[in-house]
C-alpha positions as CSV (number, residue, x, y, z in Angstrom):
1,X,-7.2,19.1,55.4
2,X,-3.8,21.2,55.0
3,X,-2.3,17.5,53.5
4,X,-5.2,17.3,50.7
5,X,-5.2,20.9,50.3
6,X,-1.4,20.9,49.3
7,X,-2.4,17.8,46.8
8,X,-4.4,19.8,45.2
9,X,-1.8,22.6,44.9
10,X,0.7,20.4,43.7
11,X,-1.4,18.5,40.9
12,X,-3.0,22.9,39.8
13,X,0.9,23.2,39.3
14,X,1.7,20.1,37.2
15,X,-1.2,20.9,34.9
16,X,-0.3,24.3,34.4
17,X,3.5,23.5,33.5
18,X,2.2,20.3,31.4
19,X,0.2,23.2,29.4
20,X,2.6,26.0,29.4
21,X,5.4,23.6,27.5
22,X,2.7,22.8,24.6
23,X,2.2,25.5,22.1
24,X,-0.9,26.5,21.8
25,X,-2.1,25.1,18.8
26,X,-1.9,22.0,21.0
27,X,-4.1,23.3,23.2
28,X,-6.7,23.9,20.6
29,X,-10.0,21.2,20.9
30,X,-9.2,18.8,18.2
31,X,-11.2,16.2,16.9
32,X,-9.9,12.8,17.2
33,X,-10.6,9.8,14.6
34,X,-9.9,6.4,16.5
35,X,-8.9,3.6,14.4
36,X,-9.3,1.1,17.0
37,X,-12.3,-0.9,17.5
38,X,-14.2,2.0,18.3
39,X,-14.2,3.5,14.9
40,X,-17.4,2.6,13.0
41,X,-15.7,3.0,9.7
42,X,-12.1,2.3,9.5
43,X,-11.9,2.9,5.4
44,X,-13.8,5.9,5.1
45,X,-11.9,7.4,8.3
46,X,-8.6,7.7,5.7
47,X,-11.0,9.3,3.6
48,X,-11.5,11.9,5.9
49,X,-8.2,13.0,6.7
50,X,-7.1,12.9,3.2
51,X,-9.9,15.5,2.9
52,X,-8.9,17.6,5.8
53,X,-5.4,17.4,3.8
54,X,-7.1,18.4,0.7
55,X,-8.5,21.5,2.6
56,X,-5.4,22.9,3.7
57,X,-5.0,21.8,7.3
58,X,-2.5,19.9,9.1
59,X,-3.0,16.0,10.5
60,X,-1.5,14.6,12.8
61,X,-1.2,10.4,12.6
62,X,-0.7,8.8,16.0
63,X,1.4,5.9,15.5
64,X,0.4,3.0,17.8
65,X,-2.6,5.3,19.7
66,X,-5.6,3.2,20.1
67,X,-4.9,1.4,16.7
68,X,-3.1,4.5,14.7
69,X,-5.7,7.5,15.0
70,X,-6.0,10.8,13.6
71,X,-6.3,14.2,15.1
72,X,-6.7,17.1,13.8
73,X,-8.1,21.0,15.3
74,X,-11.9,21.1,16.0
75,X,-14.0,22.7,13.3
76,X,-17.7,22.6,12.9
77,X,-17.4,21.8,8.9
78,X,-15.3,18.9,10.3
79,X,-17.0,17.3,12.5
80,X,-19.9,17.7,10.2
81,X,-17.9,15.8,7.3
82,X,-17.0,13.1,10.2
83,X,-21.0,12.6,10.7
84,X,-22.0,12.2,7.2
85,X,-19.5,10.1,6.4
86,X,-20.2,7.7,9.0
87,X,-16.8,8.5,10.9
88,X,-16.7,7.9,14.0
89,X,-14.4,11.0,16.1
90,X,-14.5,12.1,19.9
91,X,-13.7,16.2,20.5
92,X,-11.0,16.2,22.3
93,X,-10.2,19.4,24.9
94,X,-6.9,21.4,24.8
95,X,-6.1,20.0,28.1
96,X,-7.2,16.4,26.9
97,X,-4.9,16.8,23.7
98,X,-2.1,18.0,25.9
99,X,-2.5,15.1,27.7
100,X,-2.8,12.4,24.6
101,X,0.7,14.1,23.2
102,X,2.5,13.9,26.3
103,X,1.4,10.4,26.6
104,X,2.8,9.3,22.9
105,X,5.5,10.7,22.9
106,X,6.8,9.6,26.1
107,X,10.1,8.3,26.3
108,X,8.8,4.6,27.3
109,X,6.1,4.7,25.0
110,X,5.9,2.7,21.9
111,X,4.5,5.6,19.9
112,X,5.1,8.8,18.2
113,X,2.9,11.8,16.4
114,X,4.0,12.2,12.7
115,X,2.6,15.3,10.8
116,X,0.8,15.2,7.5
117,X,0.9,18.4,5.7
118,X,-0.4,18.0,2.3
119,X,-2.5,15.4,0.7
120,X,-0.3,13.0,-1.7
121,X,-1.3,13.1,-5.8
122,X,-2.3,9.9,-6.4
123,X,-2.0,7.7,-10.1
124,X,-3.1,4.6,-10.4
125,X,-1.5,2.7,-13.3
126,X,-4.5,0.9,-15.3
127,X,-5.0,-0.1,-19.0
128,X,-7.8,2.2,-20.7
129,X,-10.5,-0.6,-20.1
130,X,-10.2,-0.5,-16.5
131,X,-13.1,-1.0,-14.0
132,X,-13.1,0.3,-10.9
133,X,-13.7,-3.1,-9.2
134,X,-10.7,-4.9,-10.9
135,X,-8.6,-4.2,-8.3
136,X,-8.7,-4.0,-4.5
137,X,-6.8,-0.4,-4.1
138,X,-8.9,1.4,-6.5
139,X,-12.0,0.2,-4.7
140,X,-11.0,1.4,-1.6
141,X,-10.0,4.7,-3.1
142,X,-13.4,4.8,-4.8
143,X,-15.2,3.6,-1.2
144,X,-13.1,6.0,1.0
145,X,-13.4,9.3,-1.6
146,X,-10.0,9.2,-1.8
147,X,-9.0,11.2,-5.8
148,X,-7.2,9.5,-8.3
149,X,-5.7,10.0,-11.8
150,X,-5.8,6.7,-14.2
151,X,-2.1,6.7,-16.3
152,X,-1.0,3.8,-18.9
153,X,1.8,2.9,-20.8
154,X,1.9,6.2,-23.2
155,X,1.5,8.2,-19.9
156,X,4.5,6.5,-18.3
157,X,7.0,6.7,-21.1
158,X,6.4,10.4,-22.0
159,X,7.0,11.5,-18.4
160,X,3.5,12.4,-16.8
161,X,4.4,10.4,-13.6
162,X,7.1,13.3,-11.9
163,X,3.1,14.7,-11.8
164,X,2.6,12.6,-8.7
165,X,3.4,11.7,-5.4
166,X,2.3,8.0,-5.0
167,X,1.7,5.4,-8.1
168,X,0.2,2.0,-7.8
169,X,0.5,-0.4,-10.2
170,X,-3.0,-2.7,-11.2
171,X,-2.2,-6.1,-11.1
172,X,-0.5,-6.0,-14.1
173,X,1.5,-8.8,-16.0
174,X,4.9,-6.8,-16.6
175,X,7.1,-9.6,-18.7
176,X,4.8,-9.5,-22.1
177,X,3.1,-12.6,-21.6
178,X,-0.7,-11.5,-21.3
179,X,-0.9,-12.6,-17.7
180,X,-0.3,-16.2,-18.4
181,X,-4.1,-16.9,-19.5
182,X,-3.1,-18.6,-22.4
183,X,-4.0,-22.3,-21.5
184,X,-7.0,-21.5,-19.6
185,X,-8.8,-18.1,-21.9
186,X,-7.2,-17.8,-24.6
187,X,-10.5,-18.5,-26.8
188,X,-12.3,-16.2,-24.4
189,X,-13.2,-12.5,-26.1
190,X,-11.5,-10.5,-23.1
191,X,-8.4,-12.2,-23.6
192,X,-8.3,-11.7,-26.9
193,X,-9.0,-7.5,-26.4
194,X,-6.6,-7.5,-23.7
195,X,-3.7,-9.0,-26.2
196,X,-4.9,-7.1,-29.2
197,X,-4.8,-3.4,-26.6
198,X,-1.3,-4.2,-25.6
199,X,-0.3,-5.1,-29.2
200,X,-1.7,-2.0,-30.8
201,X,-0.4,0.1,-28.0
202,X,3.2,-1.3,-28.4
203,X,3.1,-0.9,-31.7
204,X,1.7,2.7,-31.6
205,X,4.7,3.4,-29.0
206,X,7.1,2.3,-31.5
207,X,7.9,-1.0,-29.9
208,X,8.2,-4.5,-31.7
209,X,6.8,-6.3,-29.0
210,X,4.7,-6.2,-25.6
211,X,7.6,-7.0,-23.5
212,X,10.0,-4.3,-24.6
213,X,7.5,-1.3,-24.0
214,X,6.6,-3.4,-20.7
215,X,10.2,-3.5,-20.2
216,X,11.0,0.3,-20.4
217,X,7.4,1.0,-18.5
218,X,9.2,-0.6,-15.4
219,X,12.3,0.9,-16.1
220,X,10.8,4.4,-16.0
221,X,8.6,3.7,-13.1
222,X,12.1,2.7,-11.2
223,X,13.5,6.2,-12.1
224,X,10.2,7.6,-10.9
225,X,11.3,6.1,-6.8
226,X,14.8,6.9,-7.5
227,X,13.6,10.4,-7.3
228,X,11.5,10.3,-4.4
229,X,7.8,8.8,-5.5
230,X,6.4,6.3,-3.7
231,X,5.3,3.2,-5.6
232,X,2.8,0.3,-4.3
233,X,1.7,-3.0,-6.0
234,X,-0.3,-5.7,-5.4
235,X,-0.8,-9.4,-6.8
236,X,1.1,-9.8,-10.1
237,X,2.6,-6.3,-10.3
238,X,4.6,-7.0,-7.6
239,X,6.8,-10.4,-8.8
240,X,6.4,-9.3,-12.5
241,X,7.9,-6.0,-11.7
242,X,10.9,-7.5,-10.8
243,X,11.0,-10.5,-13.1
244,X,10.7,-7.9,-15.8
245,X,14.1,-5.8,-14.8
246,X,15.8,-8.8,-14.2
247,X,15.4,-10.4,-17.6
248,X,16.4,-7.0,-19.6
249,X,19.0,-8.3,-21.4
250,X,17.2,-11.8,-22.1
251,X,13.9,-13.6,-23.9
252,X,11.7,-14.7,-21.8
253,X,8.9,-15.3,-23.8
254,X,7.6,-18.3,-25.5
255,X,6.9,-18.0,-29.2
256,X,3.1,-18.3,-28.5
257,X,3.8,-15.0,-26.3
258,X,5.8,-12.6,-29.1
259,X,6.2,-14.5,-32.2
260,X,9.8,-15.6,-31.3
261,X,11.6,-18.9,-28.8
262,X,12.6,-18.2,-25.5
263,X,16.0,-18.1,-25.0
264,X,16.9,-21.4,-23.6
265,X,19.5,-20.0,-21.6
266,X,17.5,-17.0,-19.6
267,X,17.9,-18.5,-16.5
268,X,22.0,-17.8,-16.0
269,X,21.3,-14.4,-18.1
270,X,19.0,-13.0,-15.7
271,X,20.7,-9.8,-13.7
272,X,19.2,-9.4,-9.9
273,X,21.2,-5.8,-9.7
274,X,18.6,-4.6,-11.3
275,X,15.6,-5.6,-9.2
276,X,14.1,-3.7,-6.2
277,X,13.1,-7.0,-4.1
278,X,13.6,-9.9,-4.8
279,X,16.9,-12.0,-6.1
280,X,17.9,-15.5,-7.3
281,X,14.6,-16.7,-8.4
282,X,14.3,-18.6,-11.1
283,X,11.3,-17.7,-14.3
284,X,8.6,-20.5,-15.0
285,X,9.7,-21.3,-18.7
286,X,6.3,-23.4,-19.0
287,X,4.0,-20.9,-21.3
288,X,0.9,-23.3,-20.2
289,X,1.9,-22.9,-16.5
290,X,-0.3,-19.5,-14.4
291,X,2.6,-18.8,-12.9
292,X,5.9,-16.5,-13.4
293,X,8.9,-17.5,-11.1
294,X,10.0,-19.1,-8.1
295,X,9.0,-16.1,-5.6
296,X,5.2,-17.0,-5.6
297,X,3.8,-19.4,-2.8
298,X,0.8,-21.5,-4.9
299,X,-2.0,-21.4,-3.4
300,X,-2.5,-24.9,-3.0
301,X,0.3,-24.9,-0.2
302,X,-3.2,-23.7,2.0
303,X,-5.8,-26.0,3.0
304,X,-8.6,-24.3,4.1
305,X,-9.8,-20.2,4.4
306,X,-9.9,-20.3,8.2
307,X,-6.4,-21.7,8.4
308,X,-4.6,-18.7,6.0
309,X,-3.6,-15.4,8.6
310,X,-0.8,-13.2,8.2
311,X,1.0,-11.3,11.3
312,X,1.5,-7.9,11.4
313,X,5.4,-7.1,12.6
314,X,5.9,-4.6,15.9
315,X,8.1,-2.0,14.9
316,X,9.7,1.0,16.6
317,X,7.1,3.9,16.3
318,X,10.0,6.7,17.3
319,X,12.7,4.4,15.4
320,X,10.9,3.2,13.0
321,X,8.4,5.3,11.9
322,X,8.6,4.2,7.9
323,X,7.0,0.4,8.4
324,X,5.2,1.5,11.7
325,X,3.5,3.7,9.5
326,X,2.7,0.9,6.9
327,X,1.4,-1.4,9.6
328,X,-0.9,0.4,11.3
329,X,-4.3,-1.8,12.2
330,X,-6.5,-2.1,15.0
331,X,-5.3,-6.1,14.9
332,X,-2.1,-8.0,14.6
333,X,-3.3,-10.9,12.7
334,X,-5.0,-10.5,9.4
335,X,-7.0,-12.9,7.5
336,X,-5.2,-14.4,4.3
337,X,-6.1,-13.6,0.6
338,X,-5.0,-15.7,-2.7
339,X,-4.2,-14.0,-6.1
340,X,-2.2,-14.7,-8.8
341,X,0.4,-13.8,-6.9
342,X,-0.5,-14.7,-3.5
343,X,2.9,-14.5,-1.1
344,X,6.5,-14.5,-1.6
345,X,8.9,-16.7,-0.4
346,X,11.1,-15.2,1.5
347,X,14.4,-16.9,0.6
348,X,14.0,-14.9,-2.6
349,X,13.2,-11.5,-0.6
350,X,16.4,-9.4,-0.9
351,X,18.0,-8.1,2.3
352,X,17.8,-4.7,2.2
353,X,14.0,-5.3,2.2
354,X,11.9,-4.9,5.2
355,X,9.8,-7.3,6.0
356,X,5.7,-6.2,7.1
357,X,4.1,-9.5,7.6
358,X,4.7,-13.0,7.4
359,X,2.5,-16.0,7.6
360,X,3.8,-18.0,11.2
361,X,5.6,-21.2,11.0
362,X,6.4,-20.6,7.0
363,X,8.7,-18.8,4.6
364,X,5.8,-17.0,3.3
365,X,5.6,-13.2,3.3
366,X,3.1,-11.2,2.7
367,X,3.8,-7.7,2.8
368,X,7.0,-6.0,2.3
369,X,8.8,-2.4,1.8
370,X,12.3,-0.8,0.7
371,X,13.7,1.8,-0.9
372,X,15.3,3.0,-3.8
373,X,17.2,6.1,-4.1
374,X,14.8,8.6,-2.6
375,X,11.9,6.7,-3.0
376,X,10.3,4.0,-1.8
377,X,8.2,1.0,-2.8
378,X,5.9,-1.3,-1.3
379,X,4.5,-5.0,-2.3
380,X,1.1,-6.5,-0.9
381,X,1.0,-9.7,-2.0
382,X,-2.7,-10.9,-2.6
383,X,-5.5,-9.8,-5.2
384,X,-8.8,-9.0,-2.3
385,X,-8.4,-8.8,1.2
386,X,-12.4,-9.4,1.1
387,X,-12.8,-12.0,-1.5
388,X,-10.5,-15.1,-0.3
389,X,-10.1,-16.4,-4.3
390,X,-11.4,-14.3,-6.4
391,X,-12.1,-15.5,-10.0
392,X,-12.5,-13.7,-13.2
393,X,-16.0,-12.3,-13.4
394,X,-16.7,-12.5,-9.6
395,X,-19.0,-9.7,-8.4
396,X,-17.1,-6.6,-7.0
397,X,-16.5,-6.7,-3.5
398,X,-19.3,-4.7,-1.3
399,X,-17.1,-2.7,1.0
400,X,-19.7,-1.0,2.7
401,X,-19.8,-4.7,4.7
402,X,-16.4,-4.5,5.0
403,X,-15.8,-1.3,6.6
404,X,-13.3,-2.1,9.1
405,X,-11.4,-4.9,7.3
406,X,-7.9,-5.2,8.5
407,X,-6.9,-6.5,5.0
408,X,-8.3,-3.1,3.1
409,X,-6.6,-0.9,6.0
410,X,-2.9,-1.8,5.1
411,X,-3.7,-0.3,1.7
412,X,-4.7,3.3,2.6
413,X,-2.0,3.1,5.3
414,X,0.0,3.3,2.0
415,X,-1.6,6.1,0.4
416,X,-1.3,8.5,3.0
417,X,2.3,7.3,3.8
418,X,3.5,9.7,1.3
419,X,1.8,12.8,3.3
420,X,4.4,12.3,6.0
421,X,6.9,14.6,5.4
422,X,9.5,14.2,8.5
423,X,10.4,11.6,10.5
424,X,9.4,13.1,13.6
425,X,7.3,15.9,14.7
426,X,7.0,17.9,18.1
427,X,3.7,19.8,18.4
C-alpha cells in the first residue's frame, strides 16, 4: 500500500512540473484538427485554419502529428465552424495539449510545432477568361473557402504583386507560343480567343510580341521571390517559367508563333543563370510538337493509371521544417497525375533544388522547392491530382468525392506555407 501510494505521489509530481513549465496558453482546451485518416475532410480542414487565421488567432501546425494536424484554443464559434464544415476536430484538455507538445517536440521525435500567425494574401495568376475549374489549385481554393485575388499580365508589370504573400501561376504557356496547340486546335474558336487575348494584351502593354511581355511577366514575378513572396506552379507554368528566363536573350519562336524564324542557334544561346530550377535542357524547336524542352517526362513513358505513384520524401521536421512543411499527408505514396507537363527529369533539376517526391526506380520528379533571394518557389508537376489525363473540355473535377485526396493536400500545404513565420516555435 505505502509502495503504490508513493507511485502515485511521484506520477501527482511529474504532472504538476510537466504543467508548471508550459505557459498557460498551453494549458488552455484547444481544438485539434487531425489530418490523418481520421479527418473526414482533409481539404476543407485547411480551410478552416486559414479561417481561424483570418479571425485573428494563432495556429499551431504539428509537423509529422498524426498526418500534420492543427490545433488551435477551444472556442464555441470554432468548433461550430468545424461542424458545419464537415471538419472533423477532437477538444483537447490543457493537460492533454501539455501532453501532445511535450510529445512533438521531444528531442527523439521526428516532429516539431510551427506557429501560424496571420493568414497569407493569396493571387492567383489567370488570363481574364478564367474558370474556376481550369486549374487544380483554384478548385481547391474554391472547395476549401480559401480567398483569392485573380492578377494578369497588366497586373504583374505595373507592380500590384508586392500586394501579396503567395502567387500561383495557372498553367500557363510562358515562352509566347499559345501553349503549343497549334497542330492539334488551331482551327478551334478557343484557341483562336486565347491568341487574339494575348495579342491584344501585348500590344495594349506596349509589346511587339506575346513573348516579350511574357518574358518580362516572369522576370517580374522572379523579383517578386527575391523579395520574400512565395510562388507555386503547376503543369506548364512550371518548365515554361524557366524556359522563358533562359531564352532572354534568344528567339525561340517559330514564325507561325510571332511572325518571325527562330533563331537557329538558341540552343548554345540559352543562359541557365537565369533560371530558378532547372539547367541544361534543351527547347523543342518542333512548332507541331506539344511539348517545350527536355525537362518533361511524356506521358507515354507510363503504361497504365494503377502503375503511376509518386513518394513523398522524410524530412527533418526540427531541421527541416521548410519541405516537412510542403509534404505533409496522411500517406507517403501518392497516386500519379499526367498534364502537359507531367514530371521533370531530374538530371535537369538544378542542385540547389530540393527535391519533394520522386517516382521510384526513375529519374522522374514530381514535386520540388528552392529559393531565391528571400523567397521561395515551388513546382508540382501534373495538371489534376483527381483526373488522371485530363483533356480539354473534361467536366470539372467533383472534389466533394475527393475530400481527402493525397494529391489535392500537397497544394494547400503550399498555401498556408507562407503563414509560418519562424522556423521554430516554443509554446
Amino acid at each position: 500500500m505505502i509502495y503504490r501510494n508513493r507511485i502515485r505521489q511521484i506520477k501527482f509530481i511529474l504532472l504538476f512540473v510537466l504543467l508548471s513549465t508550459v505557459p498557460l496558453r498551453a494549458q488552455q482546451s484547444k481544438i485539434l484538427v487531425p489530418m490523418d485518416n481520421a479527418q473526414t475532410d482533409h481539404l476543407k480542414a485547411y480551410g478552416v485554419a486559414y479561417w481561424i487565421l483570418g479571425k485573428g488567432y494563432e495556429v499551431d501546425w504539428l509537423l509529422n502529428y498524426r498526418g500534420g494536424s492543427f490545433m488551435f484554443d477551444y472556442a464555441d464559434f470554432a468548433a461550430a465552424e468545424c461542424r458545419i464544415r464537415g471538419v472533423g476536430f477532437e477538444t483537447i484538455s490543457g493537460a492533454g495539449t501539455a501532453v501532445i507538445y511535450s510529445e512533438v517536440q521531444g528531442e527523439s521525435a521526428n516532429m516539431d510545432v510551427v506557429r501560424m500567425e496571420t493568414a497569407p494574401k493569396i493571387a492567383v495568376y489567370v488570363p481574364p477568361n478564367f474558370q474556376p475549374w481550369d486549374d487544380a489549385v483554384t478548385m481547391a481554393m474554391e472547395y476549401a473557402e480559401i480567398p483569392y485575388d485573380k492578377v494578369w499580365d497588366k497586373e504583374v508589370i505595373e507592380g500590384k504583386l508586392s500586394e501579396y504573400d503567395w502567387l500561383h501561376l495557372h498553367h500557363e504557356d510562358f515562352t509566347g507560343q499559345y501553349g503549343k496547340f497549334y497542330a492539334t486546335h488551331r482551327f478551334e474558336p478557343w484557341y483562336q480567343q486565347q491568341v487574339a487575348l494575348l495579342e491584344t494584351t501585348a500590344q495594349e502593354l506596349g509589346y511587339a510580341k506575346v513573348s516579350k511581355l511574357k518574358l518580362d511577366v516572369v522576370k517580374t514575378i522572379k523579383e517578386y521571390i527575391a523579395g520574400g513572396g512565395f510562388l507555386f506552379a503547376m503543369c506548364s507554368a512550371t518548365d515554361t517559367y524557366d524556359v522563358a528566363l533562359a531564352a532572354e536573350n534568344t528567339d525561340i519562336c517559330a514564325e507561325i508563333f510571332d511572325g518571325d524564324p527562330a533563331d537557329p542557334d538558341m540552343q548554345r544561346k540559352l543562359d541557365f543563370t537565369q533560371t530558378l530550377a532547372f539547367e541544361n535542357f534543351t527547347v523543342e524547336e518542333d512548332q507541331f510538337q506539344y511539348e517545350y524542352s527536355s525537362i518533361d517526362v511524356q506521358p507515354n513513358t507510363y503504361s497504365a493509371p494503377a502503375n503511376d505513384r509518386f513518394t513523398l520524401f522524410d524530412f527533418s521536421a526540427k531541421h527541416d521544417p521548410v519541405p516537412t512543411m510542403l509534404t505533409q499527408c496522411h500517406v507517403a505514396v501518392v497516386s500519379g497525375f499526367l498534364g502537359q507537363t507531367t514530371a521533370f527529369h531530374k538530371e535537369y533539376v538544378k542542385k540547389s533544388v530540393t527535391i519533394l517526391a520522386e517516382r521510384d526506380g526513375t529519374d522522374e520528379v514530381k514535386y520540388i522547392t528552392g529559393n531565391y533571394g528571400r523567397g521561395t518557389f515551388t513546382f508540382y508537376a501534373g495538371h489534376d491530382p483527381e483526373d488522371y489525363q485530363h483533356a480539354i473540355h473534361d467536366p470539372p473535377t467533383d472534389l466533394a468525392l475527393h475530400k481527402n485526396s493525397p494529391g489535392y493536400r500537397l497544394i494547400l500545404n503550399n498555401i498556408l506555407f507562407p503563414s509560418a513565420k519562424k522556423k521554430k516555435q516554443k509554446t
